[in-house]
C-alpha atoms as a printed R data frame, in Angstrom:
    type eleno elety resid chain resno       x       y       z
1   ATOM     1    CA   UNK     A     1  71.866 266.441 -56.783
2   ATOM     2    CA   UNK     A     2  72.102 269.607 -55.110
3   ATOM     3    CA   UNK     A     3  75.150 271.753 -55.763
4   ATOM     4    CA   UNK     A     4  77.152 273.822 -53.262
5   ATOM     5    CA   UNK     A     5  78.168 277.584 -53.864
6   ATOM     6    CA   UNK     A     6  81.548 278.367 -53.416
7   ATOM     7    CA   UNK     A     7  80.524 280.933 -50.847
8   ATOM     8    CA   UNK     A     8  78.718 278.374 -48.666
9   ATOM     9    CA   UNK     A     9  81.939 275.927 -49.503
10  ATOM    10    CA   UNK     A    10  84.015 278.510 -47.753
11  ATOM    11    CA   UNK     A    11  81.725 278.547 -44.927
12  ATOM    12    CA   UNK     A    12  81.268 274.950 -44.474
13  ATOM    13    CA   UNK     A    13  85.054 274.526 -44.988
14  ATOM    14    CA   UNK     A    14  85.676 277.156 -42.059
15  ATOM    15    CA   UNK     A    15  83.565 274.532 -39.585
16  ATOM    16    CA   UNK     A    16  85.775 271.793 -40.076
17  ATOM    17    CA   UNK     A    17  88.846 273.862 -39.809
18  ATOM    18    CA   UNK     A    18  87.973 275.069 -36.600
19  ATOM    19    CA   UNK     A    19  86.919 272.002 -34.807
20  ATOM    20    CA   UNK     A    20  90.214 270.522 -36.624
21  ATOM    21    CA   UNK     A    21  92.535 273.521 -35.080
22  ATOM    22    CA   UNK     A    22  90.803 273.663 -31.441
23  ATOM    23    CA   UNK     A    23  90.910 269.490 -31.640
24  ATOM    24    CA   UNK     A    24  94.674 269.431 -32.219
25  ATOM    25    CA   UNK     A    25  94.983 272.085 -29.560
26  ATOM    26    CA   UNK     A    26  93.004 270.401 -27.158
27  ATOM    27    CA   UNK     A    27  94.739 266.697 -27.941
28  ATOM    28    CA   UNK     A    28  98.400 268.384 -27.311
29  ATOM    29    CA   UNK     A    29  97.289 269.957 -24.276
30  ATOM    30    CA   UNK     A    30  95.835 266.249 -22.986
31  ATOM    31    CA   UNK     A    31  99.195 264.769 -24.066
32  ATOM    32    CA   UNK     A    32 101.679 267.041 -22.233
33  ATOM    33    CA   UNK     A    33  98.843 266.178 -18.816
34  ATOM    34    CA   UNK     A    34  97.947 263.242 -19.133
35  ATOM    35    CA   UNK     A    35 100.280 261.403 -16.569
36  ATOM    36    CA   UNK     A    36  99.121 264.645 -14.054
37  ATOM    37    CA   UNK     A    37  95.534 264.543 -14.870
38  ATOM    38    CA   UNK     A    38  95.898 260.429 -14.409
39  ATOM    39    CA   UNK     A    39  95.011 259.867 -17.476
40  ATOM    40    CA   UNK     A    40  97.425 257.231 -18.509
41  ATOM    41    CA   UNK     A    41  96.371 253.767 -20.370
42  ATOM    42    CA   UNK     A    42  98.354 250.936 -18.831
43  ATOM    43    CA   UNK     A    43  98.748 247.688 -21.028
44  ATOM    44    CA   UNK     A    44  97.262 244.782 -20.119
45  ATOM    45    CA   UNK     A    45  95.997 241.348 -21.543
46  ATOM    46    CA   UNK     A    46  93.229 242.621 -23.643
47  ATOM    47    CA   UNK     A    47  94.668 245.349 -25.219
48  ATOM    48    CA   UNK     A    48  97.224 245.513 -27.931
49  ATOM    49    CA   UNK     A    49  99.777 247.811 -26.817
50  ATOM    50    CA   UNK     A    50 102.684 247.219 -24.364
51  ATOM    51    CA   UNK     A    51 103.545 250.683 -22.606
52  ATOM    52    CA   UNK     A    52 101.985 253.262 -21.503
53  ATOM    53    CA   UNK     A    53 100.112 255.106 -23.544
54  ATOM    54    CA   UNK     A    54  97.913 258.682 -22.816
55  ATOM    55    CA   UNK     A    55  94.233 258.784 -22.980
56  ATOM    56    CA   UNK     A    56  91.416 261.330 -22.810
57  ATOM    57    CA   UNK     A    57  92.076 262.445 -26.444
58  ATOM    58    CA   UNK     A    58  88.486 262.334 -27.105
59  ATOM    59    CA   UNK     A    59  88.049 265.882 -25.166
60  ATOM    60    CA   UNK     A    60  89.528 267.523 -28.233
61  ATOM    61    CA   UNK     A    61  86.864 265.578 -30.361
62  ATOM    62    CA   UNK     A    62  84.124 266.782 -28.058
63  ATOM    63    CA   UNK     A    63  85.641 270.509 -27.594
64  ATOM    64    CA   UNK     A    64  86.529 270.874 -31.084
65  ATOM    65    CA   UNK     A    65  82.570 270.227 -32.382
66  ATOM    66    CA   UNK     A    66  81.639 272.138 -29.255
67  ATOM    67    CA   UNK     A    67  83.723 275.266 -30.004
68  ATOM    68    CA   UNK     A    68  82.108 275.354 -33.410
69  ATOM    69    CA   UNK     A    69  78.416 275.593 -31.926
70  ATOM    70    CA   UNK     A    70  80.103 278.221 -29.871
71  ATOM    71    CA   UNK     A    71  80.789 280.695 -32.519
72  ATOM    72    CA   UNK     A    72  77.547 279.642 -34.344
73  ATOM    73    CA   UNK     A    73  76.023 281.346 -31.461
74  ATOM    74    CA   UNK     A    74  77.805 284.012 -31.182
75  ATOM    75    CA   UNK     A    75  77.344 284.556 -34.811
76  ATOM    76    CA   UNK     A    76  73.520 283.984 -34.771
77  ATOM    77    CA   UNK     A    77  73.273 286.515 -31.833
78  ATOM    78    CA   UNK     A    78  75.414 289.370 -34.325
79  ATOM    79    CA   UNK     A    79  72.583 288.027 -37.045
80  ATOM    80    CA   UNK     A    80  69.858 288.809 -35.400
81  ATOM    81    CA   UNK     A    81  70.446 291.683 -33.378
82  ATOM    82    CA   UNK     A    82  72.560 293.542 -35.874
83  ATOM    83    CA   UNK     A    83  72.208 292.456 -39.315
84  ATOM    84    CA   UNK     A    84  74.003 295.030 -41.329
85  ATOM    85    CA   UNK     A    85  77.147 293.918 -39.776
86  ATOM    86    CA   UNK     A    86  76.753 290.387 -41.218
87  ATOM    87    CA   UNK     A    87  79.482 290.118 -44.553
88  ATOM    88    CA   UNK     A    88  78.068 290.158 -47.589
89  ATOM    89    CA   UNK     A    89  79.956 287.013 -48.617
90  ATOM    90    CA   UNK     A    90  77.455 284.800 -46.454
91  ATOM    91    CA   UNK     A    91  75.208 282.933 -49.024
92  ATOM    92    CA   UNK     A    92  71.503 284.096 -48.824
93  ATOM    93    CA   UNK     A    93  70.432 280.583 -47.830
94  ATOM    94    CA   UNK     A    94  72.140 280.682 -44.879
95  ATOM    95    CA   UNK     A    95  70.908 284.095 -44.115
96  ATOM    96    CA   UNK     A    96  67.234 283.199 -44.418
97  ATOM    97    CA   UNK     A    97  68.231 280.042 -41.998
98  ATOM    98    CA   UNK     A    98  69.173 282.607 -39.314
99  ATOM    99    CA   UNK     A    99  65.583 283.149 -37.457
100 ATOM   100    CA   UNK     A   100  64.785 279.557 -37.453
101 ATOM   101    CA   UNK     A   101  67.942 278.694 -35.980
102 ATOM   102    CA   UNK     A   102  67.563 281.798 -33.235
103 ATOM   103    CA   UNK     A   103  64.483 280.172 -31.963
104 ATOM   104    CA   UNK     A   104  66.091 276.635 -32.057
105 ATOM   105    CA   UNK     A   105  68.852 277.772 -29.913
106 ATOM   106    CA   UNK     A   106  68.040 276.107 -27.031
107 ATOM   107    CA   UNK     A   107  67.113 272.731 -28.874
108 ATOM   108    CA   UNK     A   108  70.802 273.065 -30.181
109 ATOM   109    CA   UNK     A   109  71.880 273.489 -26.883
110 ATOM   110    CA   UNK     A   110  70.489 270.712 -25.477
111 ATOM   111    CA   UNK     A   111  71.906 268.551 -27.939
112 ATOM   112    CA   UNK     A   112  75.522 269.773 -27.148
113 ATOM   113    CA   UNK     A   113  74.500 269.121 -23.385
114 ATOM   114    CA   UNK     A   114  73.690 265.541 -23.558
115 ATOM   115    CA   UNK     A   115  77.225 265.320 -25.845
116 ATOM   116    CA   UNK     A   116  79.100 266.999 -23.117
117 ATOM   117    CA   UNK     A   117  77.271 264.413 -20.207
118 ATOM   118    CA   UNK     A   118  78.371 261.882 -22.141
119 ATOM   119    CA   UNK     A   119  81.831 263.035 -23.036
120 ATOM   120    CA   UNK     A   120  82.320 263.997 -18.902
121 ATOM   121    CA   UNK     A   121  80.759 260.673 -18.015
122 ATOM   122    CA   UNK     A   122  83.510 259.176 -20.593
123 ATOM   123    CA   UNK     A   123  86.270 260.934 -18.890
124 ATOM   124    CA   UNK     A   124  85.197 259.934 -15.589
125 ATOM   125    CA   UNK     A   125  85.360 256.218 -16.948
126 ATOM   126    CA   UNK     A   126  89.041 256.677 -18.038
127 ATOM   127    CA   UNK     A   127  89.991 258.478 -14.764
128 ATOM   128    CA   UNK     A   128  88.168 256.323 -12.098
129 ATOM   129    CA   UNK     A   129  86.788 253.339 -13.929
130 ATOM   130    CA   UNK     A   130  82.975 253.365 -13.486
131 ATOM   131    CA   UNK     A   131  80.590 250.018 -13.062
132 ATOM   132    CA   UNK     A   132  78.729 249.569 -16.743
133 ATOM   133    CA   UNK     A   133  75.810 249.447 -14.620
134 ATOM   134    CA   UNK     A   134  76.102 253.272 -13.856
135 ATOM   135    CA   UNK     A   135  77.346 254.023 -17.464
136 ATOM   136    CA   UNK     A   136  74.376 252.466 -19.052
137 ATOM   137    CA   UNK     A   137  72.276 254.246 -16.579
138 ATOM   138    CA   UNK     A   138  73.335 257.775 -17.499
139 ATOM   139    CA   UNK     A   139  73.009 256.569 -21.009
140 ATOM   140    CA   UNK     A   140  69.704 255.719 -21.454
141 ATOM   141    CA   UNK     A   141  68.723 259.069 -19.398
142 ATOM   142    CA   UNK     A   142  70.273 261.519 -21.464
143 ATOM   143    CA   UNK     A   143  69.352 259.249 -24.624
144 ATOM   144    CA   UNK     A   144  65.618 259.816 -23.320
145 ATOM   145    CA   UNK     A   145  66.002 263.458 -21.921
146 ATOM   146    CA   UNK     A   146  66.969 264.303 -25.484
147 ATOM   147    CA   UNK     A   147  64.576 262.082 -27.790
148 ATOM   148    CA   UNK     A   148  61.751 262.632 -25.652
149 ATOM   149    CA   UNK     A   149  62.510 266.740 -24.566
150 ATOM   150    CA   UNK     A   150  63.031 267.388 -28.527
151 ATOM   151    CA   UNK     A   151  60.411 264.710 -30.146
152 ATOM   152    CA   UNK     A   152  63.613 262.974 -32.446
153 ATOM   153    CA   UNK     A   153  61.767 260.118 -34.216
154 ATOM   154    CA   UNK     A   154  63.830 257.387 -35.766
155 ATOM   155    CA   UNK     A   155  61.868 257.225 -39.604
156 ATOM   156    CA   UNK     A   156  61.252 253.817 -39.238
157 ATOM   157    CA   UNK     A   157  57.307 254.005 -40.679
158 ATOM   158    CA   UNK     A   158  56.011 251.916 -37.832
159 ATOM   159    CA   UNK     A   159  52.195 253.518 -37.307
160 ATOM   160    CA   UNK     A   160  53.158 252.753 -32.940
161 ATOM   161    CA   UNK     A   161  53.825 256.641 -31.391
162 ATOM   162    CA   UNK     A   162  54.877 255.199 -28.482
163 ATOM   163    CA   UNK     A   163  57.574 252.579 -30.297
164 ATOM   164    CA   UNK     A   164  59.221 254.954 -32.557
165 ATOM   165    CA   UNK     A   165  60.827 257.213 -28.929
166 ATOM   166    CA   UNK     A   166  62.100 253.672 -27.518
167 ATOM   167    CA   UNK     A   167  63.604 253.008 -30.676
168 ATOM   168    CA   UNK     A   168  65.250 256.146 -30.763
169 ATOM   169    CA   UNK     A   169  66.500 255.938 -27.673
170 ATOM   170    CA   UNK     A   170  68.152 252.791 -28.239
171 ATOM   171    CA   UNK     A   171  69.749 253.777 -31.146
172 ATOM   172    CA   UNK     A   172  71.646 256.360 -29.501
173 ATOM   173    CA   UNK     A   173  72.774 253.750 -26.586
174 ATOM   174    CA   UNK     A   174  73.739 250.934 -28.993
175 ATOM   175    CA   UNK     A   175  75.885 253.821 -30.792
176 ATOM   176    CA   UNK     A   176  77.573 255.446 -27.833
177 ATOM   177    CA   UNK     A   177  78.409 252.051 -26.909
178 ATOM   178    CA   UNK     A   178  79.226 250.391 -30.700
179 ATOM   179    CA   UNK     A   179  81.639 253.214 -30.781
180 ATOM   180    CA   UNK     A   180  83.790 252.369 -27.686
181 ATOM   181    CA   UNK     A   181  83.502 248.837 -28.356
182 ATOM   182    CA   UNK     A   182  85.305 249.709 -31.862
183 ATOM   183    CA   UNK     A   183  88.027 251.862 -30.070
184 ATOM   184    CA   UNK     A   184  90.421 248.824 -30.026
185 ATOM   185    CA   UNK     A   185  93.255 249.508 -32.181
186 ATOM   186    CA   UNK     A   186  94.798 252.672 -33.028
187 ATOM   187    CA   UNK     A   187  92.921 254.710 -35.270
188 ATOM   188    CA   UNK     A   188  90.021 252.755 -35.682
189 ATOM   189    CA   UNK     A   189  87.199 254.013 -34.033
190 ATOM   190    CA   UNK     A   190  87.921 257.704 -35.103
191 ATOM   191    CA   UNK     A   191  88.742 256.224 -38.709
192 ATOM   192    CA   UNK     A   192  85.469 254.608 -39.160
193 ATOM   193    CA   UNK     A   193  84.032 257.676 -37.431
194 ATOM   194    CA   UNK     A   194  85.669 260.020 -39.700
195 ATOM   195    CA   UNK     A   195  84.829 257.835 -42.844
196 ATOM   196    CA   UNK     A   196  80.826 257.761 -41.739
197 ATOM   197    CA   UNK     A   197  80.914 261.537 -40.514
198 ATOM   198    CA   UNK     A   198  82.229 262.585 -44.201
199 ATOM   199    CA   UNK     A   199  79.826 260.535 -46.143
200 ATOM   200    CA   UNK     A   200  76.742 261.439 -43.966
201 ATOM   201    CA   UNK     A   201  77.716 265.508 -44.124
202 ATOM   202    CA   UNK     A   202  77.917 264.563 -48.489
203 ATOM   203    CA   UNK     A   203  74.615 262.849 -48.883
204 ATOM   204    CA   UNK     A   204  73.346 265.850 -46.570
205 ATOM   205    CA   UNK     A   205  74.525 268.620 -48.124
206 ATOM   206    CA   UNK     A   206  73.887 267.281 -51.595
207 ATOM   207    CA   UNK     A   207  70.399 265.821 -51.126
208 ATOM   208    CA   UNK     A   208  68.020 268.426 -51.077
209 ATOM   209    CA   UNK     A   209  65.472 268.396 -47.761
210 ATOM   210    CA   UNK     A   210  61.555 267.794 -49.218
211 ATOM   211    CA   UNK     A   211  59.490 270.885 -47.663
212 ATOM   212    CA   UNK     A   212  62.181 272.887 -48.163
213 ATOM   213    CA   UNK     A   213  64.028 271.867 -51.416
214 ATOM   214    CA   UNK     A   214  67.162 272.975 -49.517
215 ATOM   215    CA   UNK     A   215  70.227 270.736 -48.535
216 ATOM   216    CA   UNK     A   216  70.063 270.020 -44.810
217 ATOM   217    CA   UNK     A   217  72.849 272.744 -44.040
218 ATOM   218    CA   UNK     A   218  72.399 272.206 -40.463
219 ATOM   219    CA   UNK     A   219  73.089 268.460 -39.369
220 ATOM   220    CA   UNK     A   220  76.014 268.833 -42.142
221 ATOM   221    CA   UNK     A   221  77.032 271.450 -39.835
222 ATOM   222    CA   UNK     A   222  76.672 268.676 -37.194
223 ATOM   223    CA   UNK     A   223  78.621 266.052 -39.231
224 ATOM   224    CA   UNK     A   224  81.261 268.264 -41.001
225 ATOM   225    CA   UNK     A   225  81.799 269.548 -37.067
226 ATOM   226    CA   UNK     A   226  82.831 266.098 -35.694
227 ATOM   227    CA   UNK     A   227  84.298 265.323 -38.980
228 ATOM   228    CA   UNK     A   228  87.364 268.118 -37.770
229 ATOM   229    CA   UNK     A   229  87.266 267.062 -34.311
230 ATOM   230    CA   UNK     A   230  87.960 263.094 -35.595
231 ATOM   231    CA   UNK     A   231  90.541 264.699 -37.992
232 ATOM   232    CA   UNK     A   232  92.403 266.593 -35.775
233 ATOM   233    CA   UNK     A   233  92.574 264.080 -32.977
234 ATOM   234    CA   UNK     A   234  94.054 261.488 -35.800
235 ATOM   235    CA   UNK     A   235  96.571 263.538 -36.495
236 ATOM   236    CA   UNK     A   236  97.847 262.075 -32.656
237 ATOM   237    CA   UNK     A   237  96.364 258.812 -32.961
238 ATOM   238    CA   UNK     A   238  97.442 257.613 -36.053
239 ATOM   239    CA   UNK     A   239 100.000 254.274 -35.841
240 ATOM   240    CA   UNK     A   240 101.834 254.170 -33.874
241 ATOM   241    CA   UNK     A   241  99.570 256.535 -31.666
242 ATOM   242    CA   UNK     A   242 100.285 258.865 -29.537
243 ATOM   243    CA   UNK     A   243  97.462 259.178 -27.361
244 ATOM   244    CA   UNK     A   244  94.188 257.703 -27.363
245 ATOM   245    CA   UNK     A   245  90.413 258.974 -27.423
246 ATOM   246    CA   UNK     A   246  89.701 257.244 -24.293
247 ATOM   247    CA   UNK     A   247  85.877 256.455 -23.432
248 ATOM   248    CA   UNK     A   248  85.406 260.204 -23.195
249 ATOM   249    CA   UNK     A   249  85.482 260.237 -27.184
250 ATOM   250    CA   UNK     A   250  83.837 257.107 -27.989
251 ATOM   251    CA   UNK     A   251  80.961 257.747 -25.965
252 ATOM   252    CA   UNK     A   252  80.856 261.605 -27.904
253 ATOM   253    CA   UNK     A   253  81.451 260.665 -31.138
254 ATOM   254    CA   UNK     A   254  78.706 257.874 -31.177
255 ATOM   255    CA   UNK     A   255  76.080 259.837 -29.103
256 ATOM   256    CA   UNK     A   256  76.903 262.589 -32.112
257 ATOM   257    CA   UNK     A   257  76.480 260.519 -35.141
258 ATOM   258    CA   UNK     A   258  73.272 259.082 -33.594
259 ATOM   259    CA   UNK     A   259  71.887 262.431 -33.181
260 ATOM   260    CA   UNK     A   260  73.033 263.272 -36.185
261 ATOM   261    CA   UNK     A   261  71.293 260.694 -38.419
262 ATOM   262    CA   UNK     A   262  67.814 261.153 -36.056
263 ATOM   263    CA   UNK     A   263  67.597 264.390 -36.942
264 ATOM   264    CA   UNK     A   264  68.331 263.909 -40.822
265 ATOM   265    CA   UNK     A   265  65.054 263.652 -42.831
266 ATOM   266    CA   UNK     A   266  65.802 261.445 -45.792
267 ATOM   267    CA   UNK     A   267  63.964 262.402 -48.704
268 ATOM   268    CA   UNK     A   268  61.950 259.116 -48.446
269 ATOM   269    CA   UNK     A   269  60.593 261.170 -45.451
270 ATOM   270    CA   UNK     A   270  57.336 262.701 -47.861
271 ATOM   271    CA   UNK     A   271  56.927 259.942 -49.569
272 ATOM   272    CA   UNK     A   272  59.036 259.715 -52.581
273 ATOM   273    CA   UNK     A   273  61.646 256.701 -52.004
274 ATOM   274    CA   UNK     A   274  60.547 255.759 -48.602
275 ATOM   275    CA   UNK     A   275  63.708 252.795 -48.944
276 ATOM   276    CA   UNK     A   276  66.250 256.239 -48.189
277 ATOM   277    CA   UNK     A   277  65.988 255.391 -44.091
278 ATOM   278    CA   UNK     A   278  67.911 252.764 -44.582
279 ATOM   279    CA   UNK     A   279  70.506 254.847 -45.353
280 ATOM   280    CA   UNK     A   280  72.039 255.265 -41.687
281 ATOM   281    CA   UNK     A   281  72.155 251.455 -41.536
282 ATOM   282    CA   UNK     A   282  74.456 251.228 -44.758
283 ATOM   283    CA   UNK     A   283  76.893 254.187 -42.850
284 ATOM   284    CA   UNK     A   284  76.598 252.217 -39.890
285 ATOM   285    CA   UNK     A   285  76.554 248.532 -40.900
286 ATOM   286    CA   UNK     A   286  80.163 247.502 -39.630
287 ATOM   287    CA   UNK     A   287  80.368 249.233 -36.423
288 ATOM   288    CA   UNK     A   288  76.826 247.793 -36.032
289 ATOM   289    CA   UNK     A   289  78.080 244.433 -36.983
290 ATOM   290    CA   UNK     A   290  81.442 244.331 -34.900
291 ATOM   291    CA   UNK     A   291  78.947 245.188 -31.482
292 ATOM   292    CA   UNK     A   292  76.408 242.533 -32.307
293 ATOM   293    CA   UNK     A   293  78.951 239.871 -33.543
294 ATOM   294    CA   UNK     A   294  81.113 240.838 -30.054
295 ATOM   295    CA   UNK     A   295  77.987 240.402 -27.943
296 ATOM   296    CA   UNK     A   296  77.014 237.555 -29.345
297 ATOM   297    CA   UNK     A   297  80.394 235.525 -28.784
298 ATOM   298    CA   UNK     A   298  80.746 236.719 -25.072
299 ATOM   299    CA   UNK     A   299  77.501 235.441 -24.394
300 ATOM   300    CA   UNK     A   300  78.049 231.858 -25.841
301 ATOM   301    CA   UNK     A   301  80.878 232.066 -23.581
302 ATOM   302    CA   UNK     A   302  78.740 233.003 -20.984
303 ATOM   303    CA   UNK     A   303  80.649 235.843 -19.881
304 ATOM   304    CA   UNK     A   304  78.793 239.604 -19.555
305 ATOM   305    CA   UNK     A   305  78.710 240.986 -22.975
306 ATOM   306    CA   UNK     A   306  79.971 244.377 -21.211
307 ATOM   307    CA   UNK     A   307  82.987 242.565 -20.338
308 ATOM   308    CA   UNK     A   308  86.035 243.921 -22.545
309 ATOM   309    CA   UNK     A   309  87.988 241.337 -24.761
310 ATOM   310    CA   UNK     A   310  89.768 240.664 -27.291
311 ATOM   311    CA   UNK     A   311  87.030 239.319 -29.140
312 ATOM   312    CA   UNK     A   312  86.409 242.287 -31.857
313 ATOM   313    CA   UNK     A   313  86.039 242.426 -35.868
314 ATOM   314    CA   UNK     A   314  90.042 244.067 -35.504
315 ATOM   315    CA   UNK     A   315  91.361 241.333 -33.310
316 ATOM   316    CA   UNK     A   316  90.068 238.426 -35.374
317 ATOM   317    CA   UNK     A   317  91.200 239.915 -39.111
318 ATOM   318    CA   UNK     A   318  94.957 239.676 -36.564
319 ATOM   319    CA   UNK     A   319  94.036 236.035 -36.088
320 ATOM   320    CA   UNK     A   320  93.736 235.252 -39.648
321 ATOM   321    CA   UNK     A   321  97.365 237.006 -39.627
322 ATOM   322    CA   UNK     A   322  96.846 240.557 -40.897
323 ATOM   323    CA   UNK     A   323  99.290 243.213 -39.612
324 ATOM   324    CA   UNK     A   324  97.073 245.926 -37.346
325 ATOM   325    CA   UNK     A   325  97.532 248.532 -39.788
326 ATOM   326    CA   UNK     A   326  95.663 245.858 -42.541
327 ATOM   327    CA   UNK     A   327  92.597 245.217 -40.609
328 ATOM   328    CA   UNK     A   328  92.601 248.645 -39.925
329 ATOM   329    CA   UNK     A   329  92.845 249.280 -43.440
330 ATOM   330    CA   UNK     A   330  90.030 246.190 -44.179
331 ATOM   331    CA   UNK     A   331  88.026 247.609 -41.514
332 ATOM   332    CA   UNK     A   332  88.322 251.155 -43.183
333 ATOM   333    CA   UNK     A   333  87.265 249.948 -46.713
334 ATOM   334    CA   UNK     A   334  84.343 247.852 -45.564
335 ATOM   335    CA   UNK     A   335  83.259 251.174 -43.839
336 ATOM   336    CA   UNK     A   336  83.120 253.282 -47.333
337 ATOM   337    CA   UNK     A   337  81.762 250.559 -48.983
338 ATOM   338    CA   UNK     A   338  78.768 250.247 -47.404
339 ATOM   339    CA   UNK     A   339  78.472 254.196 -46.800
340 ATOM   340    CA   UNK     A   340  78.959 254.585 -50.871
341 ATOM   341    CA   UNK     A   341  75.387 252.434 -50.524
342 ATOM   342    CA   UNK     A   342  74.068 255.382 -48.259
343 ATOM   343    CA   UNK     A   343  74.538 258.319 -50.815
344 ATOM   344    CA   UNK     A   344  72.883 255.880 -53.821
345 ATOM   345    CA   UNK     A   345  69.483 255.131 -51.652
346 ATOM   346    CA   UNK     A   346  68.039 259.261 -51.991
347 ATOM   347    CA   UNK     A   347  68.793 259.106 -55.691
348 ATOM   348    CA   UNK     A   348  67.227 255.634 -56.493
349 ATOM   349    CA   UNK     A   349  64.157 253.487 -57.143
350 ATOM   350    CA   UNK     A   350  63.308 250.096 -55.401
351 ATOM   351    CA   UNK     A   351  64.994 248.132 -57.572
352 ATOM   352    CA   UNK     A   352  68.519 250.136 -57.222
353 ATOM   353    CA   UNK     A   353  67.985 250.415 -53.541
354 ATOM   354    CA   UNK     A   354  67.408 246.188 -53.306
355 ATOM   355    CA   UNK     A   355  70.492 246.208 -54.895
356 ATOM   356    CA   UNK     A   356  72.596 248.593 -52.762
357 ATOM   357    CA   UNK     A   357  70.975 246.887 -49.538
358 ATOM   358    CA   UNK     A   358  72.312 243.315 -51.681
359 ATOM   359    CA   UNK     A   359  76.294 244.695 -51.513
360 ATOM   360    CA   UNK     A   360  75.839 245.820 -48.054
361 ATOM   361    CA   UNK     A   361  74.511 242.082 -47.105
362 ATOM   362    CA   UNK     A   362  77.094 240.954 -49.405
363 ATOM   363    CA   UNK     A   363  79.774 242.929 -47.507
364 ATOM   364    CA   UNK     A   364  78.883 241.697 -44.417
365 ATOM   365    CA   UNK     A   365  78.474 237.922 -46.089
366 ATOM   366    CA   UNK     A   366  82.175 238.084 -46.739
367 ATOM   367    CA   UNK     A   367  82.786 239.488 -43.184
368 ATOM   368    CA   UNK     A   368  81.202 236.209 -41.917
369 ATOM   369    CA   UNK     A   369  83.210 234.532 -44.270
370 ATOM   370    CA   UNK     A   370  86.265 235.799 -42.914
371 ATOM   371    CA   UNK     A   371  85.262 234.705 -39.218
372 ATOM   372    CA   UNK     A   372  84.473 231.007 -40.120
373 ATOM   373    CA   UNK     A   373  88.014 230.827 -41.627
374 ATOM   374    CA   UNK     A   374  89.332 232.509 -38.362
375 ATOM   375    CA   UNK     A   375  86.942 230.065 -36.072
376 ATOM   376    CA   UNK     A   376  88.394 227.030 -38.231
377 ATOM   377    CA   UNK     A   377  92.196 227.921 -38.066
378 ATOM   378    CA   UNK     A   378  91.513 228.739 -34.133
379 ATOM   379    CA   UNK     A   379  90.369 225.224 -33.596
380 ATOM   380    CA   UNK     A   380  93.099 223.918 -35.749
């Protein structure tokens, strides 16, 4: 297990503070607008709240992680062109990451592009209400502008070059959209976000990379970046919320995460414990699950699985006659469980990786569990 200096604590502390700060910012300034900017959430039958409620939250989310690639830059540019003005409390492994990241700059930039598309494509969702027709559309072309214009991979060890880009670009579709899917109740989507986002930035940062024996400082940056922006915006959407993230933050914050975990290299990556890529399926398992199990229930009904319901993981735990804040809560410790499974693959052989895949199946055995009890006091 790698450990982390104090300096490059500091430093990796300062990224979440200031996607936290300009997040909590950004969320205020949405709240005191929203009914200007028309973005106001009226209830209805499928959701769970009964007034009025403010929505676009999720551009403090998006600006927060945004503003800290912002100052990356502008600290990168001070790095290279003037070095000696650099402090000297900046932890040499950071400073030797400066060139690579110079010439990466527009790679980095494109990422935060297709986030913003996304996030703008979200807002214009909340503000107008766009056909899913046109929202899958824009999804799958930014998915492919960035997996094909930077060469992500999904580690998947399938010997098919032309599978492993398709692949990748679903990934980051079924993501955007697992995400907004799970932004039913308050607090859970950027809960569960904020619960994966921590646990991915700690196996990161404390796994070290193969070639370069480093921890992968950058797509911690990534994670420990969102993780603020999720904080911050909690701090408005916690029960009873204030404001919600609105499709403008769902679509971010899973576009982000699966970015994030395509361009992690898992130290199975050279060879070594090749069972490690299953890692972002442990972090990801229950929003995964809630998407597929919500799909698959709309289509026995024979109704368009893009057609919103109340038909999610959340809504059903209510059934069986939990309070919101407890499936919230169950929803919340299913998450970590099956993210504690992530940071045990690195560090483990086959045998202790069968058995961390084992409690993630079991996990989402008693998940099933729970819906045949709600299916049999439905029909009751």
């Amino acid at each position: 297990m790698t450990s982390i200096s104090p300096s490059l604590g500091l430093v990796l502390g300062s990224v979440v503070i200031v996607a936290l700060v300009v997040s909590l910012w950004i969320v205020s300034w949405v709240k005191r607008h929203a009914l200007r900017l028309g973005l106001i959430d009226m209830p209805n039958e499928r959701k769970v709240h009964t007034s009025p409620i403010p929505r676009g939250g999720g551009l403090g989310i998006w600006l927060g992680v945004l503003s800290v690639f912002t100052l990356g830059t502008l600290a990168l540019a001070l790095a290279s062109y003037s070095p000696t003005m650099v402090p000297e409390s900046i932890p040499e492994n950071v400073r030797q990451m400066v060139p690579g990241l110079w010439s990466k700059l527009s790679s980095i930039w494109l990422l935060l592009a297709g986030g913003s598309v996304v996030a703008i494509l979200g807002l214009m969702d909340d503000r107008y209400g766009l056909d899913w027709r046109v929202r899958i559309a824009v999804e799958f072309a930014v998915a492919a502008v960035i997996v094909y214009g930077l060469k992500l991979q999904l580690t998947a060890y399938i010997d098919l070059p032309w599978l492993t880009p398709i692949l990748s670009v679903i990934w980051i579709v079924m993501l955007i959209n697992s995400f907004n899917m799970l932004d039913n109740m308050d607090a859970l989507s950027a809960g569960v976000a904020a619960i994966i986002a921590g646990m991915l930035a700690l196996m990161l940062l404390t796994t070290t990379e193969p070639a370069q024996r480093e921890p992968q400082l950058f797509v911690g940056v990534m994670a420990l970046a969102l993780l603020g922006g999720l904080l911050g915006f909690l701090k408005h959407n916690w029960p009873p919320a204030s404001i919600f993230m609105g499709d403008s933050g769902s679509y971010f914050v899973g576009y982000w995460i699966a970015v994030t975990t395509l361009l992690s290299t898992y130290s199975g990556s050279s060879g070594q414990a090749p069972h490690a890529v299953f890692a972002p399926l442990c972090l990801l398992a229950i929003p995964i699950y809630d998407t597929l199990s919500v799909i698959a229930i709309r289509l026995r009904e024979g109704r368009s699985p893009f057609q919103a319901d109340k038909k999610h993981f959340s809504h059903r735990l209510v059934e069986l006659g939990m309070t919101k804040r407890q499936a919230v809560g169950t929803i919340y410790l299913a998450t970590l469980t099956c993210s504690l499974g992530a940071l045990l693959l690195p560090r483990t052989d086959w045998i202790g990786a069968g058995l961390v895949l084992l409690i993630v199946l079991a996990m989402l055995g008693l998940i099933a569990l729970l819906e045949s009890l709600t299916s049999k006091k439905s029909s009751s």
